[in-house]
C-alpha positions in Angstrom: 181.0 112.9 33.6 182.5 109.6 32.4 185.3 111.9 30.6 186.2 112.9 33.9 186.0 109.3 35.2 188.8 108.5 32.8 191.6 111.2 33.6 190.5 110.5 37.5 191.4 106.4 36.8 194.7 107.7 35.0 195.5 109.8 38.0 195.0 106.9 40.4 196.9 104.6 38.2 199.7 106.8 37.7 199.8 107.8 41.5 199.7 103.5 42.5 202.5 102.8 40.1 204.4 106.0 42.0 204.5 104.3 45.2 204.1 100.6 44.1 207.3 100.3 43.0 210.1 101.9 41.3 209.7 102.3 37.7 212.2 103.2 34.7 211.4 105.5 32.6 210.9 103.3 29.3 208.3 101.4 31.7 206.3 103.9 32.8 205.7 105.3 29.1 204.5 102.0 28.2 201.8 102.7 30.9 201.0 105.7 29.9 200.4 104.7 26.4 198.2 101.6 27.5 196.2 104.0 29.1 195.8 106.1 26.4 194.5 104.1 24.0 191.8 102.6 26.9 191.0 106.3 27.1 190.7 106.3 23.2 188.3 103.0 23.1 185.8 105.0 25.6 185.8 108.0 24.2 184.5 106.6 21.0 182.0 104.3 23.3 180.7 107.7 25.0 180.1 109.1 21.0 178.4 106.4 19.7 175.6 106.5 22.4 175.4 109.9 22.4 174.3 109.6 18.3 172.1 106.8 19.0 170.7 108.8 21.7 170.0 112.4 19.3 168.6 110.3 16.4 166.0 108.5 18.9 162.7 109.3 17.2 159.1 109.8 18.6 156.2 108.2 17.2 154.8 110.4 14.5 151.8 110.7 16.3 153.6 111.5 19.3 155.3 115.1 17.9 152.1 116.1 16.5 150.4 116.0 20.1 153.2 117.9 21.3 153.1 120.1 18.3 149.8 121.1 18.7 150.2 121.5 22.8 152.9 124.0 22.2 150.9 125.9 19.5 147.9 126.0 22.4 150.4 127.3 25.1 151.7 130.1 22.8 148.1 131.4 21.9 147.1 131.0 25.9 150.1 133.0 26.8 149.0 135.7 24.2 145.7 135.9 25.9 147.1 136.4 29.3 149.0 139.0 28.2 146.2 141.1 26.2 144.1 140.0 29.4 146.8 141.7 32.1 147.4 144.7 29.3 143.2 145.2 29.5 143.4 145.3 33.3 146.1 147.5 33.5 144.9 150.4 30.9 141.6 149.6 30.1 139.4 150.1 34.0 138.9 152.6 35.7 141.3 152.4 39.4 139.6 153.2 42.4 140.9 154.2 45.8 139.0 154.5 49.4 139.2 157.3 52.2 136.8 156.3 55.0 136.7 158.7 57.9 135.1 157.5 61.3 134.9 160.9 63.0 133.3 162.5 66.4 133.0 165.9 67.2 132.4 167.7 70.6 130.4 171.3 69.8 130.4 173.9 72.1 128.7 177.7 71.3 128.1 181.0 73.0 125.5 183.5 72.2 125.3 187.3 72.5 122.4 186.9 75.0 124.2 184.9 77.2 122.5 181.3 76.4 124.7 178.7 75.1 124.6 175.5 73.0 126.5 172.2 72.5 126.8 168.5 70.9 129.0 166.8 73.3 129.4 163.7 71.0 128.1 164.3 66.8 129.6 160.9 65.1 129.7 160.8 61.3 131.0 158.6 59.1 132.3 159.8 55.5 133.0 157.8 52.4 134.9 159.0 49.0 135.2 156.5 46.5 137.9 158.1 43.9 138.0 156.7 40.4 140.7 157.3 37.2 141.6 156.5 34.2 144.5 157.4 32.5 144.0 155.7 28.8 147.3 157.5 27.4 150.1 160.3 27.9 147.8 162.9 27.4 144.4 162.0 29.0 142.8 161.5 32.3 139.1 161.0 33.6 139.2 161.4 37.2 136.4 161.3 39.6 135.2 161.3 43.7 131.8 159.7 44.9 131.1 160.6 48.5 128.5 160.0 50.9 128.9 162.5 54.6 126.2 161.3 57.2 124.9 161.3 61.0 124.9 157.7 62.7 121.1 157.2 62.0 118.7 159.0 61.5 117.8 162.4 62.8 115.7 163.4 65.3 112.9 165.0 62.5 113.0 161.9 60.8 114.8 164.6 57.9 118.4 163.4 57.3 118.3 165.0 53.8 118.3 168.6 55.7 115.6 169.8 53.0 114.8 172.8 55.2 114.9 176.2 54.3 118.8 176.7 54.5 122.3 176.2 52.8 123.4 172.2 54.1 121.9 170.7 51.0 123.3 173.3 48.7 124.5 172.1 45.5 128.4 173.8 47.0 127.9 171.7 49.8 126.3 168.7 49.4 129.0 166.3 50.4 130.8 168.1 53.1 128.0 168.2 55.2 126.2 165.4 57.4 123.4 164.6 54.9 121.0 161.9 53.6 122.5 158.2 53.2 122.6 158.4 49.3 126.0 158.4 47.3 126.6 161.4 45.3 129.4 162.9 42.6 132.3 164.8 44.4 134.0 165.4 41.2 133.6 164.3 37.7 136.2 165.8 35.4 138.1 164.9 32.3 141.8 166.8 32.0 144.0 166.8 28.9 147.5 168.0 28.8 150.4 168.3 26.6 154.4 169.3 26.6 153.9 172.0 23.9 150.7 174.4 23.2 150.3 175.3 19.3 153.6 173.6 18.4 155.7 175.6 21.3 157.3 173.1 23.5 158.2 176.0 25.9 154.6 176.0 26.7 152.8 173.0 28.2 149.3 173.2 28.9 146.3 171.2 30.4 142.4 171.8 30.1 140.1 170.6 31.9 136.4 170.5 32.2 133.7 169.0 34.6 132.7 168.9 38.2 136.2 170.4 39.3 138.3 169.5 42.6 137.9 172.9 44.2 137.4 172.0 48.0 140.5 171.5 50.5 142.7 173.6 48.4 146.2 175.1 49.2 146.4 176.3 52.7 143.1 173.7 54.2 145.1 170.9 52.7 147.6 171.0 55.2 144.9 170.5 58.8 143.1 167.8 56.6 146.2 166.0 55.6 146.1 165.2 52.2 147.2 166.9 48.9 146.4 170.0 47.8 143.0 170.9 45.2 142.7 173.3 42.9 141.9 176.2 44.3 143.1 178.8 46.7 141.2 178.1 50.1 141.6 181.7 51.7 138.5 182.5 49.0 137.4 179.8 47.4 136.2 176.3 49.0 133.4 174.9 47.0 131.9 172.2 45.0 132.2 173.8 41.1 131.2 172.9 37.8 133.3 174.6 35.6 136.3 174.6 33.4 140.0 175.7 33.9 143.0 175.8 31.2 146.5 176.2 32.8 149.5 177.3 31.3 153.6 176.7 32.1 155.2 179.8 32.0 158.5 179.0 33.7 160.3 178.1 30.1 159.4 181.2 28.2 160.2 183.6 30.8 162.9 181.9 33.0 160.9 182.6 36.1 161.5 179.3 38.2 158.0 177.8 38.6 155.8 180.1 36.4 151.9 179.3 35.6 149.0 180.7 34.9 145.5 179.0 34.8 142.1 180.4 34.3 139.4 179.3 35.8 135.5 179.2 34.7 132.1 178.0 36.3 128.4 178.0 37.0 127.4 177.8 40.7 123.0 177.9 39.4 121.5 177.1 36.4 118.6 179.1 35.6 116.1 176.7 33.9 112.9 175.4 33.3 112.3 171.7 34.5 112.2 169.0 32.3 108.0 168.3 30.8 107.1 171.9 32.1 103.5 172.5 31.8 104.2 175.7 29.3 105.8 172.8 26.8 109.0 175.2 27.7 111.7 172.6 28.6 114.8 174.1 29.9 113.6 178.1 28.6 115.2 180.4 31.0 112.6 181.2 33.9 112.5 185.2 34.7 110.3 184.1 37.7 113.7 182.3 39.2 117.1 183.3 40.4 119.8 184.0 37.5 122.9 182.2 36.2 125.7 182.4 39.5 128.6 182.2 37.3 132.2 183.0 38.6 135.5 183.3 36.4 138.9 184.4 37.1 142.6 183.0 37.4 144.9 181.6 39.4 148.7 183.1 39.2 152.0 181.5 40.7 155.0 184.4 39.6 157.9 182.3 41.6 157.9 178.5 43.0 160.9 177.4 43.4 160.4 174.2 45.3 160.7 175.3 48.6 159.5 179.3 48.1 156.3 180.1 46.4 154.1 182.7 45.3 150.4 181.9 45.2 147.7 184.8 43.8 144.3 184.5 43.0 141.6 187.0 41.8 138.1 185.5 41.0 134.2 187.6 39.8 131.0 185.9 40.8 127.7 187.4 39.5 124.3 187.1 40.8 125.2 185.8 44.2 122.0 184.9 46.5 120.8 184.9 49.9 118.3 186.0 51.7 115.8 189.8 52.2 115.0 190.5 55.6 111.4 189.9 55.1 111.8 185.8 54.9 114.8 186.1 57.0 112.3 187.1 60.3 109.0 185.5 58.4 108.8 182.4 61.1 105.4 181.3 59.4 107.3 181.2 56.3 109.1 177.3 55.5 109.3 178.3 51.5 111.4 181.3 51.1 113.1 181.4 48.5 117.0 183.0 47.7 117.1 186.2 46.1 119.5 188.5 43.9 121.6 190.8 45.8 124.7 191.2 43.5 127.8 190.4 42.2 131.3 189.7 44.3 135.0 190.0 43.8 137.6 188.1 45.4 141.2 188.2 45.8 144.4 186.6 47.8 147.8 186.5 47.5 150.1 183.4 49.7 153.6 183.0 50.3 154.7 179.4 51.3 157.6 178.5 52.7 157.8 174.2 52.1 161.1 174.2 54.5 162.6 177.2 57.0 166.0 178.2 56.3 168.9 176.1 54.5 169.7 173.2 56.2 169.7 175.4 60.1 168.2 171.7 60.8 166.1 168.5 60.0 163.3 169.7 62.1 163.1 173.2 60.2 163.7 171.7 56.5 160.3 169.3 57.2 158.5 172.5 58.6 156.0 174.7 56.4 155.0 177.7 56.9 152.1 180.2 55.2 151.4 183.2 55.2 148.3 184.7 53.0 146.0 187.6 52.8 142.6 187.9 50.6 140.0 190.8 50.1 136.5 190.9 49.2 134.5 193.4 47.7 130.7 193.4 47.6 128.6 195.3 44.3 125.6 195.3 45.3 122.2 195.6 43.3 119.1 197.7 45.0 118.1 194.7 47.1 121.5 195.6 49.0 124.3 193.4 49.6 125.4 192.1 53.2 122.7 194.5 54.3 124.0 197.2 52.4 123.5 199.1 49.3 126.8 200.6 49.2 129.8 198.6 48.0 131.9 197.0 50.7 135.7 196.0 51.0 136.2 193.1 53.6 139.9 191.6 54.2 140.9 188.5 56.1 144.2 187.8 57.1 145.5 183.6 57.8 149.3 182.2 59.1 150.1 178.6 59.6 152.7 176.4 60.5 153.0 172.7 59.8 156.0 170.9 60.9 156.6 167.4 62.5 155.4 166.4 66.0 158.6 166.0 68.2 158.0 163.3 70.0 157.4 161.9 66.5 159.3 163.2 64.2 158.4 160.2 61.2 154.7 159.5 61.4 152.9 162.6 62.9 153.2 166.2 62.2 151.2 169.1 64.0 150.1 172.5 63.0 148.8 175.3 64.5 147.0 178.4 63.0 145.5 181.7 63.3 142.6 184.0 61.5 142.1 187.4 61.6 138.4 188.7 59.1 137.2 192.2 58.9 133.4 192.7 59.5 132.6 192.9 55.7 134.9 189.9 55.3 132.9 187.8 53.0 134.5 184.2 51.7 133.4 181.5 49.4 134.4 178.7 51.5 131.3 177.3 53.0 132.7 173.4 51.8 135.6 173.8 54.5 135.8 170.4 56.9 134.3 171.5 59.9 131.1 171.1 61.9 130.8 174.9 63.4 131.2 177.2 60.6 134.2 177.7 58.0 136.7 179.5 60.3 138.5 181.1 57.2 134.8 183.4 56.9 135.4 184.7 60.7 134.3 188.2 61.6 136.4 188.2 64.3 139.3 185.8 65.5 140.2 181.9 65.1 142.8 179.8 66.7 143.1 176.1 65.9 146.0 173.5 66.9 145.7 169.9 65.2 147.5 166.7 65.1 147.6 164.0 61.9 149.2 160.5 62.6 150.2 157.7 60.7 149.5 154.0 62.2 149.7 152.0 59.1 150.2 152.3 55.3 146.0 152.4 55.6 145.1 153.6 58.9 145.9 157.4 60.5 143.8 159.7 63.5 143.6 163.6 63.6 142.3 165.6 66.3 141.7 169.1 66.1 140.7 172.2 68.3 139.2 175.2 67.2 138.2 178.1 68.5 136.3 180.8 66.7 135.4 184.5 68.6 133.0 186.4 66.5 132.9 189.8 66.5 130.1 190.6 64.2 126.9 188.7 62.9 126.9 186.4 59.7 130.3 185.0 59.4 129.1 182.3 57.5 125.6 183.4 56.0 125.1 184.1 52.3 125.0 187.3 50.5 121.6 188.9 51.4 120.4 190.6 54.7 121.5 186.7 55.9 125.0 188.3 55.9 124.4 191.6 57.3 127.4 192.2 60.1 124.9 195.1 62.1 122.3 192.2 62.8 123.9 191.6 66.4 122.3 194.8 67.6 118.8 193.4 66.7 118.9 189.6 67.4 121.0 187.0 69.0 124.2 185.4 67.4 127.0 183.2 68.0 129.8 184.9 69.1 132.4 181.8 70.2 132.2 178.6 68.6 134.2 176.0 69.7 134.8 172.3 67.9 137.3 169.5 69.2 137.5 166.7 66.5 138.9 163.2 66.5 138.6 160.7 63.6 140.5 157.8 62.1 140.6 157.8 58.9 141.4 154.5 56.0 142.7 155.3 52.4 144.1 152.8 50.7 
């Protein structure tokens, strides 16, 4: 600053003896060389306060304080960073999806009588937790809690009648009790190469799976995609499942395989049984219901998939005819009636066409057919002892509403089930009946908005024509599709549902 004082007063001097007067040229060096050695003189001024400043010394006392102060902010800054590294891997991260829903229920029966709920308002909590402590490993999990406003009009919210709503497969997709229970509890591993093969990454994973809202539900529910195919399977599991990347050794775009393994009943003494036999099988109870198969994608190629499934369940339950008309009787008990194959195959289109327009590249379309087949043990199997083949056919389309085109999309689909059409998808998210099970025909038009980065509403019609009995009964006489001849059944069903809905 004073440096640049100087040449500024030498400037101004030079300019004032300019225009003062008129100078010769021996005078004005003699100027210039006064001024140079003033220039000199404070120049060496500036230098010697500027030593006397640096060797300025604090009280010995003095640097220690500081000394030890800095040492103190250095080991504080340490801790807040283990402390922010602790919060950042070491907890589990949760995440909320509240639903506020109401639901106007209308059915028809074969006798003529009819039945509705003009207003049923529930109110449905997940609470979903992970962990991710490294590359490889994840814990993730979903506590839920699916209830009636109040209580009901038996006093009996917990639905502990004879029945299927508190089901182990259901349990937290229907209105229930007020009590918080595990969704899913599951720990995953997965790795870029399998055995040393990097052309084969893998995952495994074990524990109370994510097999509801799968592939093809997903879509009407808004939200991403589970595990399973939907067309068969939409349950609450236990179970296991190891997938495998295929796309690298066989240079089929999008290639995997994963097997899939569970156990729908555990046949098992009670804990402190009288006969000191503590978790003996029981012959006196229903068997194991395990189920195994795999799921198969030969082609995905972002935008054009392949989805297959094919799946065995053994020992599947229901109910004989005897309890089934037995009014006096409020303990019957499920049965045996045999084992169950299933099977679908999808093709998914995630964008129509190649750039035809904006409209058609945010559109997707489905398309997906399944098959069951029944083996049934002497008790019979959907009221028969002969093995029966039941097929169900299922289209959709999903594409953005046009009147808006960035924060609302609408879909409408269509069901088609045989009358030996028997599914496993007694978890689906409605209040009349799983309309993927239909004997008969469904229609159903939805809309999902976005309000906020939090907040979004869905409402939904759907309509279900039945054309046989026990769309969505078990496996025993329950599910027999001849029962219309002998006692009244619902043959429409309609629901329209509205709900806002928080995740965050």
């Amino acid at each position: 600053m004073k440096k640049t004082s100087i040449a500024l007063s030498l400037v101004v001097a030079l300019s004032t003896s300019s225009f003062g007067a008129k100078l010769t040229n021996d005078e004005l060096q003699a100027q210039i060389e006064a001024l140079k050695a003033q220039l000199s003189l404070l120049e060496a001024k500036v230098n010697e306060a500027t030593k006397k400043t640096t060797e300025l010394k604090l009280p010995a006392d003095t640097e220690k304080r500081l000394s030890t102060v800095e040492k103190k902010v250095a080991k504080n800054y340490t801790k807040i960073n283990d402390v922010k590294t602790h919060d950042a891997n070491d907890n589990i991260k949760w995440d909320i999806d509240f639903r506020t829903q109401v639901d106007n229920i209308n059915y028809k029966l074969s006798n003529g009588t009819k039945a509705k709920n003009s207003a049923l308002m529930t109110n449905r909590l997940w609470l979903g937790m992970a962990y991710m402590p490294n590359d490889n490993t994840i814990f993730k999990g979903t506590l839920a809690y699916n209830k009636a406003y109040g209580d009901s009009a038996n006093h009996s919210q917990a639905n502990t009648s004879p029945g299927y709503a508190n089901f182990d497969w259901v349990t937290n997709e229907n209105a229930n009790d007020n009590t918080l229970k595990v969704k899913e509890a599951y720990w995953l591993y997965k790795d870029d190469s399998f055995m040393g093969n990097k052309d084969l990454p893998w995952a495994v994973s074990v524990g109370r799976r994510p097999s509801t809202d799968g592939l093809g539900i997903n879509l009407r529910v808004d939200q991403a995609r589970k595990s399973a195919l939907s067309h068969t399977v939409n349950v609450e599991f236990d179970g296991l499942s190891a997938k495998f990347d295929l796309d690298k050794i066989t240079g089929v775009q999008g290639m995997w395989w994963k097997f899939c393994a569970g156990r729908g009943l555990t046949n098992a003494k009670p804990r402190f049984s009288s006969d000191g036999l503590d978790y003996a099988n029981d012959d006196t109870k229903n068997p194991n219901i395990d189920m195994a198969g795999f799921i198969f994608v030969p082609y995905d190629n972002g935008q054009y998939s392949i989805h297959t499934n094919y799946a065995k369940a053994w020992n599947m339950i229901g109910f004989t005819q005897t309890d089934m008309f037995d009014g006096n009787n409020s303990n019957n008990t499920f049965k045996d009636f045999g084992d169950l194959e299933l099977a679908t195959i999808m093709f998914k289109a995630d964008g129509i066409g190649e750039e035809i327009s904006d409209y058609l590249d945010n559109t997707i379309a489905f398309a997906s057919f399944a098959a069951s087949k029944t083996h049934p043990n002497s008790l019979g199997m959907l009221g028969s002892t002969e093995s029966k083949t039941g097929s169900s056919i299922w289209l959709g389309v999903n594409a953005p509403c046009p009147i808006d085109t960035e924060d609302s999309r609408i879909g409408i689909e269509w069901n088609k089930g045989s009358k030996y059409w028997r599914s496993m998808t007694y978890g689906e998210d409605t209040m009349v009946g799983s309309k993927i099970a239909t004997r008969g025909t469904a229609w159903e038009v939805y809309r999902n908005s976005k309000i906020n980065n939090a907040l979004s509403w869905s409402l939904r019609y759907t309509k279900i024509n039945y054309d046989y009995y026990g769309s969505n009964g078990f496996f025993g006489y329950d599910g027999n599709p001849n029962l219309g001849s002998v006692t009244p059944y619902v043959t429409q069903a309609q629901n329209i549902t509205a709900n806002i809905r928080y995740r965050f």
